[in-house]
N, C-alpha and C positions, 0 to 999 in steps of 0.2 A: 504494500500500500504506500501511496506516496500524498503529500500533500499538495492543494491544488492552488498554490501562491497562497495570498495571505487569505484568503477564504474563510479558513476555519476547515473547510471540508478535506477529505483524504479519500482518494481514488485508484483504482487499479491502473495499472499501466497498459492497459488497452481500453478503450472507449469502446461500445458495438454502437454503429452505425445505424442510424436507421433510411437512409434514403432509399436502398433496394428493397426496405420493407412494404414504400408506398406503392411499388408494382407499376414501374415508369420503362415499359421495354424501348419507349422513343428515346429513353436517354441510355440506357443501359444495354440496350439489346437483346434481353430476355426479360420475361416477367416472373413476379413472383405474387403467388394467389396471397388470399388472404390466410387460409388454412397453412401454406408454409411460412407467411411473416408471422402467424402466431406461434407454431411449434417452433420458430426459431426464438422469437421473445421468452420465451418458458425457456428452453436451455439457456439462454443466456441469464436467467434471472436463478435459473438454478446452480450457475456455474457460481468460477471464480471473478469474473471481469465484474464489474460493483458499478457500471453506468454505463447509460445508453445515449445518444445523441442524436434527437430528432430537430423536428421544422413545420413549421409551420405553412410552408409553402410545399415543400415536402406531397408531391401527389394532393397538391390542393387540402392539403391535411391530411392523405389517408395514411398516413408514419405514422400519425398520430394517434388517429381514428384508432389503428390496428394495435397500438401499444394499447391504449386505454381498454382496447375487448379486450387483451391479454389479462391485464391487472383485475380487470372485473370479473375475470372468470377462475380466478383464484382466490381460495379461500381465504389465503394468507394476505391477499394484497401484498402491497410493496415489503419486498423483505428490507429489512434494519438496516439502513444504511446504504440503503440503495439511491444512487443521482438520475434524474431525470433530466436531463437538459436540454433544453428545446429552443427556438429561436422564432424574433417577428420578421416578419415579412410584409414587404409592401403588397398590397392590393393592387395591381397595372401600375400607374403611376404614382399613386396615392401611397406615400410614407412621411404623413403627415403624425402628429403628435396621438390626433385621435387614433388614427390608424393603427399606430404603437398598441393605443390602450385597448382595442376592439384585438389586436392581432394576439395579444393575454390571454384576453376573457376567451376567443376561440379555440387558445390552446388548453385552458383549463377545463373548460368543457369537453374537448375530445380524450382528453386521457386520464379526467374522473380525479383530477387532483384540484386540491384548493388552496396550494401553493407553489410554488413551480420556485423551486433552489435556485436556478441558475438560465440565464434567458440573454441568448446573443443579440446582438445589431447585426442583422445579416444581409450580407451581399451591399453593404452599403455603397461601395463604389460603382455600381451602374446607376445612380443619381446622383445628381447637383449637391456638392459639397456643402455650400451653403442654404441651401435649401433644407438641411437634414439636420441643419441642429436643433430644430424642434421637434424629431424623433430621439434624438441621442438625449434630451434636456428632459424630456416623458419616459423614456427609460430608466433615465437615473432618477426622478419622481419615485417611477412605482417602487424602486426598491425602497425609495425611504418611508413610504409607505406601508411598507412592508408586503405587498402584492408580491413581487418577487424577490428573490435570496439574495443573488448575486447581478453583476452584469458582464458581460463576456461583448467581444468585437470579432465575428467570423467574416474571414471573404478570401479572396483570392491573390487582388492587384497587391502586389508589396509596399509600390509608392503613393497609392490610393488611402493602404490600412495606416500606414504610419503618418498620414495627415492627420487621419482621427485619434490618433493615440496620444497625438501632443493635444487635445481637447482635455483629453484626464478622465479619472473616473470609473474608469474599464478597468475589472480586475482579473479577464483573463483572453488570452489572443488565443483563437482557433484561425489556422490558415489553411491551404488548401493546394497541393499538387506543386510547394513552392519547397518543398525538404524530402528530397526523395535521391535515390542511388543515382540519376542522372540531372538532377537541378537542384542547387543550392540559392534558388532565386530570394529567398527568405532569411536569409543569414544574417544580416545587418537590422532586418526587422527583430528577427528574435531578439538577437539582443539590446535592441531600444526596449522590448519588450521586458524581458527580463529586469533590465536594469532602473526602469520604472515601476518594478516590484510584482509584475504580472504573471503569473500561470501560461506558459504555454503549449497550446495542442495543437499536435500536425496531424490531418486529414489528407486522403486522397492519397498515401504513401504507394500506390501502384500505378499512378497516372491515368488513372480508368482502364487499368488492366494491361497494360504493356509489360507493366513489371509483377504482373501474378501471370500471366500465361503467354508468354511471347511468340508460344507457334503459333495459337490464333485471336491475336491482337485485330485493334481494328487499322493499328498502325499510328492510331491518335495517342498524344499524349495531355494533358488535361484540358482536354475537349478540342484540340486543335489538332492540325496533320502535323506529326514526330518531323523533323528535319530529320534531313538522312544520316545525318552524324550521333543524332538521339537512337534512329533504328538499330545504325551500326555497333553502338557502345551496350545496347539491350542486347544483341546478339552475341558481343564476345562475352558480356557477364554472362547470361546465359549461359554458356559453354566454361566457364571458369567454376561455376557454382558446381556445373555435372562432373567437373575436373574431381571434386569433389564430393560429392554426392550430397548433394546441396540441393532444393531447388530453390532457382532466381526469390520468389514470393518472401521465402523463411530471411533470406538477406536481405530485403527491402525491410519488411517488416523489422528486424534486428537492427538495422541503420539509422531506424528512427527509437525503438525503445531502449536500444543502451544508450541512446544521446542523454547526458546530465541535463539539459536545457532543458528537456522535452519532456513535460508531464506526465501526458495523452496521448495514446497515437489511437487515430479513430479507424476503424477497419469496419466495414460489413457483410453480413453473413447474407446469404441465396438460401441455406440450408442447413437446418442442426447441426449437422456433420460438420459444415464450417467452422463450426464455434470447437469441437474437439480438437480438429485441423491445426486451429491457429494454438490452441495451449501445449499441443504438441510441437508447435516450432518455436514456441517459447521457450521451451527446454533443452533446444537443439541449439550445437556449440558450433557457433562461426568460429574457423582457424584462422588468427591473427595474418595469414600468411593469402588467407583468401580476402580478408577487411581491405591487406595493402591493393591486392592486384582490384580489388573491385575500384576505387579511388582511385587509382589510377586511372581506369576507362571511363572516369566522367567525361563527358563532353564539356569545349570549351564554354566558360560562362555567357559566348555570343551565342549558345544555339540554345539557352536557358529562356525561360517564358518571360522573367524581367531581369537576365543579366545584367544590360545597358539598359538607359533611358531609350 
């Protein structure tokens, strides 16, 4: 268990995911019923991982939807000590203040809680900077209201997230597809991060799959076409990991949870099994000698989502 910045709270070193729970095959490529997003919320609640991370935009909320039938249909409800952490979301254009406060109350009602621990600013960089500080200014309301626990700042852009960070207030950065075995595009954020006392979690640690299954990738890496020197460097770790009988996924994964920096790393499950999957390559020993050659084949910081301006 680790602690999650100054919080108060203490969390496993793996986050479960919920976005393939909402059953988005236009995003994802396959679907996931609602019958296997709940048998996988049950093994995850039954396991060792102690938080999940949904959204509220999330399948229009069905992450959410599908968490809350899980919890409702257990006797025990939330086990002790379990984080729920979920994020607002603008309506189309609308990430107005109210919106903030309506995007709560929707996530409180779909997952049957009546207070929600911990609750992102999400995606904030595909709107008007200025525009949004009467979302971030309502966020930071409800927690002193005590509506919510915490407040956390998730999204993607590096140079976008670290505008909002010098705002204040955020006490934990979830990033996205920017800390991974071929992009270190987050590095400088972390540590603003960090060093402004914050909790940090990395999500998207396989780039939407390049680096969990590389024979059949879609060639994208978070959510863009890979440059060919990204494809290239997946292919030789690939081959370096079987050098050793490794696969690529358990090194990606490990790249982010031995990091000291790194809180959380967010991963999601398609299927119970996954969740065994992954505690199983938690236990599994990268050889120092494989950590070197993988680093090695990162790709230059120009072929990174935000190396350069």
């Amino acid at each position: 268990m680790r602690p999650l910045g100054s919080t108060g709270l203490t969390v496993s070193a793996v986050c479960a995911g919920g976005a393939l729970l909402a059953g988005m095959p236009e995003v994802f490529g396959y679907d996931v019923s609602q019958n296997e997003a709940v048998a996988v919320i049950d093994r995850v609640l039954d396991g060792p991982l102690t938080w999940i991370d949904t959204s509220n935009g999330y399948g229009a909320g069905e992450s959410e939807r599908r968490i809350g039938q899980a919890l409702a249909a257990r006797r025990s409800g939330l086990p002790d000590g379990f984080l729920v952490a979920t994020k607002v979301d603008a309506l189309g254009d609308d990430y107005s203040g109210a919106r903030v406060r309506a995007s709560v109350a929707e996530s409180k009602q779909r997952l049957g809680l009546d207070h929600l621990p911990l609750v992102y600013l999400h995606d904030p960089e595909f709107h008007d900077f200025d525009s949004m500080r009467d979302a971030v200014a309502t966020l930071m309301r409800l927690r002193d209201e005590g509506e919510i626990g915490h407040v956390g700042l998730a999204g993607g852009n590096v140079h976008e997230l670290a505008r909002y960070l010098e705002l204040g207030g955020f006490e934990v950065l979830l990033v996205h597809n920017r800390w991974s075995l071929v992009d270190h595009s987050a590095d400088e954020l972390i540590e603003k991060a960090l060093s402004d006392g914050l909790a940090v979690v990395n999500a998207a640690i396989y780039g939407g799959g390049i680096l969990a299954n590389p024979q059949s990738s879609s060639g994208k890496y978070g959510y863009r076409d890979a440059p060919a020197a990204t494809l290239d460097a997946v292919a030789r770790m690939d081959q370096a990991c079987r050098e050793y009988g490794i696969d690529l996924a358990t090194a990606a994964l490990q790249h982010s949870v031995n990091d000291p920096r790194i809180t959380g790393t967010v991963v999601g499950f398609s299927k119970p099994a996954r969740v065994d999957q992954l505690v199983a390559a938690l236990k599994t020993e990268i050889p120092d000698e494989l950590t070197a050659r993988l680093s090695e084949l990162m790709p230059d910081r120009t072929h990174w989502l935000e190396g350069t301006r």
